[in-house]
N, C-alpha and C positions, 0 to 999 in steps of 0.2 A: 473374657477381658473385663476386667474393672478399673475405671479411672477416678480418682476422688480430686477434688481439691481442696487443701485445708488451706481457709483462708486467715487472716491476721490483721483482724482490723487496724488497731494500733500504729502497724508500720504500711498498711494497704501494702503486703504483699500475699501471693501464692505459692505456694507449694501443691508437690503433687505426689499422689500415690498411684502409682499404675500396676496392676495384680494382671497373671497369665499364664494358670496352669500349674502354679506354685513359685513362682521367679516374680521379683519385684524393682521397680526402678522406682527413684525416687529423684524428684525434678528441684533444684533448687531447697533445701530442705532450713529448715531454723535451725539456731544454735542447739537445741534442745532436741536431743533424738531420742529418746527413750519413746517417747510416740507412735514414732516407727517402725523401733525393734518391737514393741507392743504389738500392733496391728499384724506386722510382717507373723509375727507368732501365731497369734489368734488367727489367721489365715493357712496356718501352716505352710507359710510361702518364706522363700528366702531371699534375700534385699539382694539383687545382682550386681547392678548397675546405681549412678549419684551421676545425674546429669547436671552439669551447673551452664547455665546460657550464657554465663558472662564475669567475670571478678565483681560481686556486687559493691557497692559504695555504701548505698543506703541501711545497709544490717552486716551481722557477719553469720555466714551459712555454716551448715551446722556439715558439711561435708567431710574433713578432714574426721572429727569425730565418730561422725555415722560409720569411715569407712575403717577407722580403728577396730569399735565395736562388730561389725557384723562381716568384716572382710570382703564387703563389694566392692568394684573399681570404681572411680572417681576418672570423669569420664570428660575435657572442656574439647572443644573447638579447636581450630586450628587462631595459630598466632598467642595462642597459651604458653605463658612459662611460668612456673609454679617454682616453691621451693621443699613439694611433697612429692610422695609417688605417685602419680594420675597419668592417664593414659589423654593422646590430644589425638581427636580425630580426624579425618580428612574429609573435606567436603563431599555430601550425599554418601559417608561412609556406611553400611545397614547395619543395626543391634538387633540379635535377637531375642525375643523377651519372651518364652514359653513360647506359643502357639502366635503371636506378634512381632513387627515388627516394628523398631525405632531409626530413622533416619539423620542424621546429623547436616543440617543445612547452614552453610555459613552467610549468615547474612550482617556482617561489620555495620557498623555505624553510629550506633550507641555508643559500641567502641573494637576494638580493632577484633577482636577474638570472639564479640557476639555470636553466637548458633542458636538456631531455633530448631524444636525438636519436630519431627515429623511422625507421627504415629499410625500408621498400616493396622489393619482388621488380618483376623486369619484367614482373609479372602485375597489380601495387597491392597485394599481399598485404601484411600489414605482419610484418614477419620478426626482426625484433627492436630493441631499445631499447636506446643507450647514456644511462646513468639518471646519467651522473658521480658526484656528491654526492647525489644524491636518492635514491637507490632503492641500497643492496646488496642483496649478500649472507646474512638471516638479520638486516639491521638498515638504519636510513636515517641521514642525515646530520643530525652534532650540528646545532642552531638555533639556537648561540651565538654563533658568530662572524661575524656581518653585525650586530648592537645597535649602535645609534643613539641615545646620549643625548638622553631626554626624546621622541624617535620610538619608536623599534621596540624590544622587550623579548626576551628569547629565547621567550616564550611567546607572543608573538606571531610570532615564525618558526615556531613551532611550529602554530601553527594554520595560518598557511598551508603548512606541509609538509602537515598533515593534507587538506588543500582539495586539493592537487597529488595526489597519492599516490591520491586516490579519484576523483576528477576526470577523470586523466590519464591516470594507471598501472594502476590495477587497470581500469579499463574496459576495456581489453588484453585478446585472447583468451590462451588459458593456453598455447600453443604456443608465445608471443614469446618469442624467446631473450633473457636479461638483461643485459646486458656493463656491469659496474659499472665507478667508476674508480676504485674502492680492494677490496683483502681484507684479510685479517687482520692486525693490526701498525700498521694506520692509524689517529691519531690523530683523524681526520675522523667517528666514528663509535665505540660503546660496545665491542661486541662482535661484528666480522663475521667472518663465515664463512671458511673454510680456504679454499673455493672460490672460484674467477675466472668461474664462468660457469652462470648459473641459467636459469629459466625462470620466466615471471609464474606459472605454474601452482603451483610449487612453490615461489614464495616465497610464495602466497597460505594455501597451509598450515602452512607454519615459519617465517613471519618472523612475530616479536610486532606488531609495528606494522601489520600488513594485517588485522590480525583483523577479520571482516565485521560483528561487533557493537561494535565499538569507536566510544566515543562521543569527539569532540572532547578533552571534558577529560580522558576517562581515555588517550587519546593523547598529549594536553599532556604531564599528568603522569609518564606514564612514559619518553616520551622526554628530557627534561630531568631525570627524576632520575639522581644519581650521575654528572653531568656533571663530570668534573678540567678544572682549570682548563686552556685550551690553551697552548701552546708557546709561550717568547715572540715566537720569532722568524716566527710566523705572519703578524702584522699588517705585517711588511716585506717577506715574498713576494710578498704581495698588493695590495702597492705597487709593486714592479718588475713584475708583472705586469699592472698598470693602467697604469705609466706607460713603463715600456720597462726594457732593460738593457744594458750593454755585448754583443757578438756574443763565444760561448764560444770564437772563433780567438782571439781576444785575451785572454781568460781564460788562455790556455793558455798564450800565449806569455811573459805576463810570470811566470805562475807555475813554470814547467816550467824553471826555471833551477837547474842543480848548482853546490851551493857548496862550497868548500874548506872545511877546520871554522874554518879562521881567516876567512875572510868570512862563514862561518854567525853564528861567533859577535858578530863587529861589527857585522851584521844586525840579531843579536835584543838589541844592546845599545842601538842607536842609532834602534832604532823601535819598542820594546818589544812585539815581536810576542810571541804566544802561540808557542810551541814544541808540535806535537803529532805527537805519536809514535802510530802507525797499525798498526804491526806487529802483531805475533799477541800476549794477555797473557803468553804463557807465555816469552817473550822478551824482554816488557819487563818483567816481574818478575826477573830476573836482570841487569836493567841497564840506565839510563837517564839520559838529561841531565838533571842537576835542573832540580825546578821545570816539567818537561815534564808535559803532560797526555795520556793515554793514552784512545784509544777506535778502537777496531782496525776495519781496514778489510772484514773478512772478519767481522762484526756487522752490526747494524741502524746502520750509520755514519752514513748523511747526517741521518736525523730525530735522532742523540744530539748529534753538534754542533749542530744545529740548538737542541734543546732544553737544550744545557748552556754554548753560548758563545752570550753572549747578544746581542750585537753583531755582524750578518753584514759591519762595515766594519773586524771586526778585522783587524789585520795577521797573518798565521800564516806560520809556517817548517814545513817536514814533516821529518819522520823518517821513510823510509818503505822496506817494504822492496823490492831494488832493479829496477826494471823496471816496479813500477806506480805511480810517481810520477805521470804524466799520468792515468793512469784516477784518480788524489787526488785530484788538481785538479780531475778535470770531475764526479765527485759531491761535491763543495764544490759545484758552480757550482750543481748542482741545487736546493739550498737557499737558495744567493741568497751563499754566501762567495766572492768574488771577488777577494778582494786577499790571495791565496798573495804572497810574496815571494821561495822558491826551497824548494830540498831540500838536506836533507846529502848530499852526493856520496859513496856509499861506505856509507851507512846507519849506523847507529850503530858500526856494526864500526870506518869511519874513527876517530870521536870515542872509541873506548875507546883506540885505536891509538895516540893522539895522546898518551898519557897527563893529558889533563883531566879534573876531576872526573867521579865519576859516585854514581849512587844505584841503591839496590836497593830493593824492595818485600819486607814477611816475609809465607809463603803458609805454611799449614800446614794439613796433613790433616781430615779430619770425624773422625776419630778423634782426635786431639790436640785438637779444641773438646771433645771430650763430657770429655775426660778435665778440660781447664781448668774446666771447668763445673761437674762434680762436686766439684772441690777448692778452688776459689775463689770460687765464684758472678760469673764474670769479666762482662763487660757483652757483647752479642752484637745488630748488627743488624742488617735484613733489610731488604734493598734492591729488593727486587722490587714489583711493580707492583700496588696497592690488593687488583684479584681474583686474582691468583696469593694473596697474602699470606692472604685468606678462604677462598681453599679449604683452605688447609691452610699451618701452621707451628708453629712451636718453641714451645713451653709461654713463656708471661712474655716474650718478643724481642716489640718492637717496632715497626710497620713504618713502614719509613723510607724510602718509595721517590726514588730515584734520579732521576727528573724533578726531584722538587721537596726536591735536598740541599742547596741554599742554606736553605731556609725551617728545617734542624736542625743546622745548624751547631755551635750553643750546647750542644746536647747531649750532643756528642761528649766523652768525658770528657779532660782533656788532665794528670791525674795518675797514670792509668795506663792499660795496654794496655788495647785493645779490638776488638771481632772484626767484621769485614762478610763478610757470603754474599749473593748474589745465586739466580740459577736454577742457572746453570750456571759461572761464573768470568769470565762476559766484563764483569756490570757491575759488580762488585766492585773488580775492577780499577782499573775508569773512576774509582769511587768514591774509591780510595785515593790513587791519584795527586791528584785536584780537594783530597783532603784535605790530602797531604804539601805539593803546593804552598801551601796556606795555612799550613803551618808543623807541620802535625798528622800529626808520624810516627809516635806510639804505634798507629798503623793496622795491623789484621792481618788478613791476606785469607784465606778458606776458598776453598781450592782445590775446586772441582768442584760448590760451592755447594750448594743444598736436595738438590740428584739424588744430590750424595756424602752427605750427611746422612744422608737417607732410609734408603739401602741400606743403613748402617751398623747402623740399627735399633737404635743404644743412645739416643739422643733423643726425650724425648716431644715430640708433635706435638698438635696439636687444628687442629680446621675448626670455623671460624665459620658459624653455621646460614644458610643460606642465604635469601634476602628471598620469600616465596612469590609463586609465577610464575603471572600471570594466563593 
């Protein structure tokens, strides 16, 4: 028996490969299967089994494809209704997988048809749990996104995660190894852990939600508080993941096309794609197509599109730099953005080349904000994320996070300059481009964000007291 995890940092999620005797399952897998059918080969094992723990939100799983290609079943839980061929299992139904076994535990909460996998040794030992949505790292899955007008409340996903979780999970000896499908970065959950890979034992000590004396309600309550609203583009993954998707060779084909800057530009005029520039900030602050939006591909890329273009049927043009245009297009596809229309052939370098407009971002030092601060009381805001923002920031800035810049639009002042930082420079960036394109150039970007601040040490800071931890 062999188990692997390919992790994704990007989207912080897991997949998994499980080999036994020449049969192979595969847990949650990416849009992208040729990985699989690879491996399963070089193994000379053949893919059986495509266990999916849940309809995911946050990506789209690469199952339906995997199970074209290699003819395994496609395998969900009970309360599954698809609009493919897949088999829906019944609670503690047993798989068997070569000389192993796989267990199907339904443990709902995350959302109605949640299963966690249970995996047996060729002995029956039970040797560890793929817990998808239901069980991290140090936290469990939000309860909000399965609500059912006038059925199901998130407080009631909440109570049956709490029913699953003691039920299911913890009655596990403490040796099970944990293989969640998200860590840290994932929007699926509050605050999980760094790590990819626990144990019931140890999450039975540091995760807040196992605690032995935890009653229903005070579980409710703490898992649904301080829930941010989710992404929009959640509720259409989990549409193409119930109902199917186009196969990612075709994703790829119509998107991976280079275009001269004069067909770029009759492109983006004649189907008014989004133009999105992916390069590194520090490149596209020295110059870019107007009107382009920036969110660079060597960041947390697929979940910021995801969370700032709100439409996965928009049309997009890339700007990208040159050689990983295809790897663009297939984490677009991860999120569910399918309709690329091509690349500038040449990267922006063509388009300055051609002498057509261009635009520049102004970026200036943590030293040059403390100094405008001091001399003008300039306006300054923080785009980082609710608990970054609490543990610590700037005296009177604030926070404005970057998921949700639509909702402070108005507040941007448009009579004169004004200052965004992020953590580190990459969503700041994001930030100013999303703003020039609406017309708001008085945007000025702090290079190197709170980390340049900090160290500067001329800026007062204060931390928000912390909510005491049961």
């Amino acid at each position: 028996m062999r188990v692997e995890q390919i992790y994704t940092g990007c989207l912080a999620q897991g997949a998994y490969y499980i080999e036994s005797n020449g049969e192979v399952a595969i847990i949650d897998p990416l849009r992208e299967v040729a990985p699989y059918i690879e491996r399963a080969e070089k193994d000379n094992a053949k893919i059986k089994y495509i266990f999916e723990t849940h309809f995911h939100a946050d990506f789209v799983s690469g199952h339906v494809t995997l199970a074209e290609k290699s003819g395994a079943q496609i395998v969900f839980g009970p309360n599954a209704e698809m609009s493919y061929d897949a088999y829906v299992a019944k609670d503690n139904e047993v798989f068997t997988l070569g000389d192993v076994t796989i267990v199907a535990l339904h443990t709902p909460g995350h959302t109605m048809e949640s299963t966690s996998f249970l995996l047996r040794d060729k002995d029956g030992k039970d040797y560890a749990i793929f817990s998808g949505d239901t069980l991290f790292l140090g936290d469990v899955g939000r309860p909000d996104l399965a609500q059912k007008a006038g059925v199901l409340t998130e407080a009631d996903l909440a109570g049956y995660l709490y029913d699953s979780l003691r039920t299911k999970v913890m009655t596990l000896a403490d040796d099970v190894i944990v293989y969640p499908g998200h860590g840290a970065g994932s929007a699926c959950g509050k605050n999980l852990s760094k790590e990819t890979v626990g144990t019931i034992g140890e999450q039975k000590k540091i995760n807040y939600a196992l605690r032995e004396d935890m009653t229903k309600e005070e579980f409710i309550e703490e898992v649904t508080d301080g829930l941010l609203p989710p992404p929009a583009y959640f509720p259409l993954n989990v549409k193409l993941n119930k109902e199917g998707y186009k196969p990612i060779d075709d994703v790829i084909k119509t998107g991976a096309v280079a275009l001269s800057v004069e067909d770029f530009e009759k492109v983006a005029n004649e189907t008014d794609a989004l133009i999105l520039d992916v390069r590194h900030q520090s490149e596209f602050i020295k110059g870019f197509i107007p009107r382009s939006i920036f969110i660079g591909v060597d960041g947390g890329f697929a979940p910021w599109v995801g969370a700032l273009i709100k439409d996965i049927e928009q049309p997009i043009l890339l700007v990208a730099p040159e050689g990983r245009e295809e790897e663009v297009i297939i984490r677009l596809s991860r999120v569910g953005f399918d309709n690329t229309l091509g690349y500038l052939k040449g990267s922006f370098n063509t388009w300055k080349a051609s002498g057509k407009e261009i635009d520049t971002l102004r970026s200036v030092s943590a030293e040059v904000l403390e100094e405008e601060m001091n001399l003008n009381n300039v306006p300054v805001f923080d785009l980082r994320k609710p608990g970054e923002y609490d543990n610590e920031h700037i005296v009177d800035v604030p926070s404005t996070p970057l998921d949700y810049l639509n909702n402070h639009i108005n507040e941007f002042p448009s009579d004169k300059d004004f200052y965004v930082h992020c953590a580190g420079g990459y969503r700041s960036v994001i930030a100013s481009s999303i703003l020039k394109g609406r017309g708001i150039h008085n945007v000025i970007d702090v290079a190197g964000g709170y980390g340049a601040i900090k160290k500067t040490g001329i800026v007062r800071t204060e931390t928000v007291c912390p909510s005491k931890l049961k």
